[in-house]
C-alpha positions as CSV (number, residue, x, y, z in Angstrom):
1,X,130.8,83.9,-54.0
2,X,130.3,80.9,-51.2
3,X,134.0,80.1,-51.8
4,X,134.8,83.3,-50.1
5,X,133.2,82.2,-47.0
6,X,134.1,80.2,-44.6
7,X,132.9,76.4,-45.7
8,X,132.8,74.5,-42.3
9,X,130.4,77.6,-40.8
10,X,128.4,77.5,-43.7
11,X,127.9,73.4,-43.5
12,X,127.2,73.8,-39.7
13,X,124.9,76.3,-40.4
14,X,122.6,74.5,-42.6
15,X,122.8,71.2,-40.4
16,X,121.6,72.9,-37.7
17,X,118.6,74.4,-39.4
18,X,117.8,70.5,-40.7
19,X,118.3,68.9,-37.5
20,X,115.9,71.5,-36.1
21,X,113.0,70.7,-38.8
22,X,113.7,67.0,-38.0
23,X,112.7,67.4,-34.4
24,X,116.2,67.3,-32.8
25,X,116.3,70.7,-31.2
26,X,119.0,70.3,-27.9
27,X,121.5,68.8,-31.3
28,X,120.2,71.8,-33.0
29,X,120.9,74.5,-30.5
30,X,124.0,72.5,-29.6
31,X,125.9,72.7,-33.4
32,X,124.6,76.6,-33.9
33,X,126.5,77.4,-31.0
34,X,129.6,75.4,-32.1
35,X,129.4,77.2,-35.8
36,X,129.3,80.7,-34.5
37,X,132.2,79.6,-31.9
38,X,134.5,78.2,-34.6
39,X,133.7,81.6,-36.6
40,X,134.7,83.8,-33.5
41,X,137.7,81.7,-32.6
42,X,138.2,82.4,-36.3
43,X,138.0,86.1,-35.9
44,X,135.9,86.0,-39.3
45,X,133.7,88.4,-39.4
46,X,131.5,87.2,-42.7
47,X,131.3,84.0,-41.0
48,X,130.3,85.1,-37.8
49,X,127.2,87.0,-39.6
50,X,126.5,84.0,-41.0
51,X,126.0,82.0,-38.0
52,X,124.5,84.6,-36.3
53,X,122.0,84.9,-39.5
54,X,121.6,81.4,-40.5
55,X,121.4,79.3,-37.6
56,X,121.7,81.1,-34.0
57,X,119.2,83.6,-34.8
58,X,116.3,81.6,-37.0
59,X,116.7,79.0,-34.4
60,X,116.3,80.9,-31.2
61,X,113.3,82.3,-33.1
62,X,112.2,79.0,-34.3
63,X,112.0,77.5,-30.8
64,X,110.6,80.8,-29.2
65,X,113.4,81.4,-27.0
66,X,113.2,85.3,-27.0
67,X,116.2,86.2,-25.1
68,X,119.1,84.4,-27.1
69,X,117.2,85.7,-29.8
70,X,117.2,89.5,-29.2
71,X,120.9,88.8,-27.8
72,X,122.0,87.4,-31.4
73,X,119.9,89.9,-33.4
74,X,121.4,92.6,-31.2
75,X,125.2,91.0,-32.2
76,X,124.2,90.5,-35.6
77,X,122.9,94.4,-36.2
78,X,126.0,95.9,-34.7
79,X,128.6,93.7,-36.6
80,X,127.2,94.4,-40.1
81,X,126.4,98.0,-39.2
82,X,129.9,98.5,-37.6
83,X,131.9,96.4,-40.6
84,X,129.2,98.0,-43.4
85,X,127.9,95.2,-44.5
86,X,125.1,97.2,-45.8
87,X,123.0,94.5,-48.4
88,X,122.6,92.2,-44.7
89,X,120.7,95.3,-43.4
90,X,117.3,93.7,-44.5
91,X,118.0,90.0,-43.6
92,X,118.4,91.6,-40.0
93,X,115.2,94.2,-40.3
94,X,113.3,90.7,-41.1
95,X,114.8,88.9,-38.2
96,X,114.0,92.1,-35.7
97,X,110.6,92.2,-37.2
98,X,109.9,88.2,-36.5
99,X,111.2,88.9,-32.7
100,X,108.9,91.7,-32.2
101,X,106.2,89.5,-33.7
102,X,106.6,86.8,-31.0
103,X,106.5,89.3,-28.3
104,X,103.4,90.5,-29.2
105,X,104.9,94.1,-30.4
106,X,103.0,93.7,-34.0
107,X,102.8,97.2,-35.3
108,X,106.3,97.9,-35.3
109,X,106.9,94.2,-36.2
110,X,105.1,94.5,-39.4
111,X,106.8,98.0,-40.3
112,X,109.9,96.1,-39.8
113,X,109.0,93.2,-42.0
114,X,107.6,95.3,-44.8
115,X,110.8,97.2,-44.8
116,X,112.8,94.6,-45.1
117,X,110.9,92.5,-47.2
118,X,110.9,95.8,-49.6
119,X,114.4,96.4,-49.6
120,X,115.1,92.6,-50.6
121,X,112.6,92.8,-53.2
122,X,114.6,95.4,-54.4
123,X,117.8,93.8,-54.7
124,X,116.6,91.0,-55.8
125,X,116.8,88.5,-52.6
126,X,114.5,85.9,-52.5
127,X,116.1,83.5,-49.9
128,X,113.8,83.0,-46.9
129,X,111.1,85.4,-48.1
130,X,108.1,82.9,-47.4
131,X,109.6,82.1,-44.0
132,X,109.5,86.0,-43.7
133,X,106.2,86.7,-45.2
134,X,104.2,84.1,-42.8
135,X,105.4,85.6,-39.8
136,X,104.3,88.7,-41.2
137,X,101.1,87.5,-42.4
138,X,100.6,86.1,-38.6
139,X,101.6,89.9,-37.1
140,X,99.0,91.0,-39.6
141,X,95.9,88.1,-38.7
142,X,97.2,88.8,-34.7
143,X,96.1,93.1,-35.4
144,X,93.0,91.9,-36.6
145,X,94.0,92.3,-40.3
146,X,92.8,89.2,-41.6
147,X,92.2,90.1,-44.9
148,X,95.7,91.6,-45.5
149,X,97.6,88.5,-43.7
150,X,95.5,86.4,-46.4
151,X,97.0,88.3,-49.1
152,X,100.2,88.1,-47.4
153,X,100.4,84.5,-47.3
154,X,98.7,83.7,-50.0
155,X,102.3,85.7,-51.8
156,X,104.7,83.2,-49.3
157,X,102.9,80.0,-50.5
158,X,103.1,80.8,-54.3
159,X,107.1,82.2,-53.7
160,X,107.4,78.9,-52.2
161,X,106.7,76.4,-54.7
162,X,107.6,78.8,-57.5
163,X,111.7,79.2,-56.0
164,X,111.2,75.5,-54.7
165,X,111.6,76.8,-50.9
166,X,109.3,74.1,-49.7
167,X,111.1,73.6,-46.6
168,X,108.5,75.8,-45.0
169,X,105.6,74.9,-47.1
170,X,103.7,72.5,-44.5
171,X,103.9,75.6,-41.7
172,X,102.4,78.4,-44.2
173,X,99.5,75.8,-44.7
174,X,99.1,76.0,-41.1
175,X,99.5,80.1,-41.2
176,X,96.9,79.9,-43.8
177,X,94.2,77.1,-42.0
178,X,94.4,80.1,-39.3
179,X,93.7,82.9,-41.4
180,X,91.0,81.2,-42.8
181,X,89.6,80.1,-39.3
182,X,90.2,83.9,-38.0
183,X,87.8,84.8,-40.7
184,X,85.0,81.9,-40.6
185,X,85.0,80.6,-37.2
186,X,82.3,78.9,-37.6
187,X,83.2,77.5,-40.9
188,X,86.2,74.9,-39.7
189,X,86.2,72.5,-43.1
190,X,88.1,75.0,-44.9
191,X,91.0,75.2,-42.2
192,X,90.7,71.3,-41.5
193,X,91.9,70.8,-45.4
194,X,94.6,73.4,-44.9
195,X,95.4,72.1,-41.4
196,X,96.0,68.2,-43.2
197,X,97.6,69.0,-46.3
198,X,100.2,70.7,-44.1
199,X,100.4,67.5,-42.1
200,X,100.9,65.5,-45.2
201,X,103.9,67.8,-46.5
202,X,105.1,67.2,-43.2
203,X,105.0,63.6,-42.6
204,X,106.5,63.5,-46.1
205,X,109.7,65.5,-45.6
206,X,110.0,64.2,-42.5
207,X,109.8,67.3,-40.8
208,X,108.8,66.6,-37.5
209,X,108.7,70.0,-36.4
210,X,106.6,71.3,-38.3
211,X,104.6,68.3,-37.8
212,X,104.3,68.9,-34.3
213,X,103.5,72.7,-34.5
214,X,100.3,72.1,-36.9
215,X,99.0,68.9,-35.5
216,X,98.9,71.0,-32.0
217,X,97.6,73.9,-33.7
218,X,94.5,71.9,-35.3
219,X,94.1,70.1,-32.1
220,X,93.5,73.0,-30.4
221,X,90.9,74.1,-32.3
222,X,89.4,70.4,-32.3
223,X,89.7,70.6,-28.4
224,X,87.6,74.0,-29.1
225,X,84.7,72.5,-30.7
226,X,84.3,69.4,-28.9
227,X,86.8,66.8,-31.1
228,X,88.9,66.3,-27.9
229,X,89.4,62.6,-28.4
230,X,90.4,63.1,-32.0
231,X,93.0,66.2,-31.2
232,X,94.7,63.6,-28.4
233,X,95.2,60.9,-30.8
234,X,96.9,63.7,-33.5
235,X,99.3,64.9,-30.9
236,X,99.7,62.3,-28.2
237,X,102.0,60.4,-31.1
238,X,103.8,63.1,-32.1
239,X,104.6,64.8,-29.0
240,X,105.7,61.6,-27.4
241,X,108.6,61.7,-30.4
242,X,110.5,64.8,-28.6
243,X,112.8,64.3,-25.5
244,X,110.9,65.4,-22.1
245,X,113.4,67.9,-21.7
246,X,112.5,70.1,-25.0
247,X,110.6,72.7,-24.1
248,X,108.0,74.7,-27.1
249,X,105.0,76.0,-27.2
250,X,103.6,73.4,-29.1
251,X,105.1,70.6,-26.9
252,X,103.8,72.7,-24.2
253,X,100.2,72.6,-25.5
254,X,100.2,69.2,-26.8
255,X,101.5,67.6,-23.1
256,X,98.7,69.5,-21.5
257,X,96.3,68.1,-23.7
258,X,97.7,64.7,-23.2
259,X,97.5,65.0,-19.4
260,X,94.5,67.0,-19.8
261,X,91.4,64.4,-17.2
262,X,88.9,66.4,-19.5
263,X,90.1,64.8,-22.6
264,X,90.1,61.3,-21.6
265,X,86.4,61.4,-19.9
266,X,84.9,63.9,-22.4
267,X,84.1,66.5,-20.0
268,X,85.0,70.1,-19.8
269,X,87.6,71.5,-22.6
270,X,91.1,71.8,-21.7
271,X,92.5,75.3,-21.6
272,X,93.4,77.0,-24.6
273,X,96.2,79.1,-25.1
274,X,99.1,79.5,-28.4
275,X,101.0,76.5,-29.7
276,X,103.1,77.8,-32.0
């Protein structure tokens, strides 16, 4: 069935969504444009969904900017609902449901998730579930249902290493360190193990994104409970591996930290706020 798609798109695609995890987001932004271009010049309307599905819209999610995000999701929704392209109605339920997610909308993010996580279930679609299930679980742990978004991702991790997705293996560890945390704040050796062996699945596949988003994750919460040293020498490195001109939360934190006078003389904590 790939043959019937178009092969350049669907290479671009998936190189864009690599060069992403490797840290390289303006080359990553840069070829998902350029892949949903050649399928418009195209006039191909499979391929267009496909670059709208599989690299303009996880990206724009991925990097947390909102409003190319809703604009693709928007696109993507009315192409397959005008051509009927009904069995892509749950890949773009998921993707709605992540948006809403990230901008704090998390009851009807979750409804949107389930649904769409049911209906692939269903039919038998397994691709991207665990990338689907943590931001689900993290809807879930922001409403305060802790208990649920450990079930939750508890389902994505074993999906994961079962179907061999592990490309998003070191960021449900970090998903899970924070469930964990949300439920035993004061118990931070359980997340700390979680919170490494994500780095280490990281550091392994290279994937510097992910990298970055857990290391300034657990430095925040080492920042919290007076480890402020130790959280700048996890992401001062790291950070200073992304161009000055990339802008995510995680960068965000981890450059505040870095410039942070508080870190370097011990004193009050830096401000807090979401890395990922």
């Amino acid at each position: 069935m790939w043959f019937l798609l178009n092969q350049s798109v669907l290479a671009k695609a998936m190189l864009a969504r690599v060069l992403l995890l490797q840290g390289k987001v303006a080359q990553s932004r840069a070829l998902a444009a350029e892949c949903l271009e050649d399928a418009e010049r195209e006039k191909d309307k499979l391929a267009i969904a496909y670059a709208l599905r599989n690299a303009v819209c996880p990206i724009a999610l991925m990097t947390h900017d909102l409003a190319a995000a809703d604009q693709a999701i928007s696109s993507l929704l009315e192409l397959v609902t005008r051509e009927g392209i009904a069995f892509w109605n749950s890949w773009t339920s998921c993707l709605k449901g992540q948006l809403l997610v990230l901008q704090g909308q998390y009851d009807d993010g979750i409804s949107l998730l389930r649904s769409g996580l049911k209906a692939r279930a269903e039919n038998g679609w397994l691709m991207r579930n665990p990338e689907f299930l943590g931001s689900l679980a993290e809807g879930l742990l922001a409403s305060g249902e802790a208990v649920q978004a450990l079930a939750v991702v508890e389902d994505a991790l074993n999906i994961a290493r079962q179907g061999r997705q592990l490309w998003c293996l070191a960021d449900l560890l970090r998903i899970k360190g924070e469930v964990l945390l949300a439920d035993a704040p004061l118990d931070l050796s359980r997340s700390d193990l979680l919170f490494a062996e994500g780095l280490s699945v990281a550091r392994e596949q290279r994937c510097r994104f992910y990298e970055l988003k857990i290391a300034a994750a657990w430095a925040r919460i080492m920042a919290g409970s007076d480890r402020q040293q130790t959280a700048l020498d996890l992401v001062g490195p790291i950070s200073a591996q992304f161009d000055r001109d990339v802008d995510l939360p995680a960068l965000a934190f981890a450059r505040g930290l870095v410039a942070s006078p508080a870190t370097t003389r011990g004193g009050d904590r830096p401000a807090s706020g979401t890395c990922h």
